[in-house]
N, C-alpha and C positions, 0 to 999 in steps of 0.2 A: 836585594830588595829592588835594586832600580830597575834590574830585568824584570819581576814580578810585576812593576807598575808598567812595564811598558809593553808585556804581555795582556795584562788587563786592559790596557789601553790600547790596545792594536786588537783585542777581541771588540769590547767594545764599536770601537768603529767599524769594523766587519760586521756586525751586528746590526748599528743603524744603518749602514748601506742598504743591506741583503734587506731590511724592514722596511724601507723608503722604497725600494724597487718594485718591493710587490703593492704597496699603494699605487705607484705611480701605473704600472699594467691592471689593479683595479679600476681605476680613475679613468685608462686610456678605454679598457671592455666595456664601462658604464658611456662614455662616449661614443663608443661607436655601437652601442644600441640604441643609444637615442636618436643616432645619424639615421640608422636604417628606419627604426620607427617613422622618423619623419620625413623619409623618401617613401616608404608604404604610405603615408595618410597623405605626402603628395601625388602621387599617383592614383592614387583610389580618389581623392577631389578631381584629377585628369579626368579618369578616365568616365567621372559622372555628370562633366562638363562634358564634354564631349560625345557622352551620349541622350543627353541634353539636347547639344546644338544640332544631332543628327534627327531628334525626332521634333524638330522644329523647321527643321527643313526638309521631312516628310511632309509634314502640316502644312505646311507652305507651299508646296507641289501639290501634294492634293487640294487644295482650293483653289487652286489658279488652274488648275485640272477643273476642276468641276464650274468654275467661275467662265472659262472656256467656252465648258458645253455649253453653258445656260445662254452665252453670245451667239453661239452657231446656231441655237433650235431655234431662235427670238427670230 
């Protein structure tokens, strides 16, 4: 009998390991997609800043271009 219970009980805990492990590798894959998700949507705000700041300093060159000519013709 006592082997019986200690069979049981030694499955058992083999059991809730092997159950706890594979939550715990869910829990880590739900992690690190959220990790990657949010280096994509930081990068995608990067790179829309940035192309932002680049055509404001086309804007900026072009009227200081143009602002320019309008001193040299004058």
């Amino acid at each position: 009998m006592k082997k019986f219970f200690l069979s049981l009980m030694l499955s058992l805990f083999a059991l809730s390991i092997y159950s706890c492990r594979e939550t715990t590798q869910e829990k880590t894959e739900d992690a690190l997609e959220a990790i990657g998700e949010d280096v994509e949507d930081g990068t995608r705000r990067a790179a829309d800043k940035l192309e932002e700041g680049a055509e404001n300093i086309e804007k900026e060159v072009h009227e200081e271009m143009h602002e320019t000519d309008d001193h040299m013709e004058h």
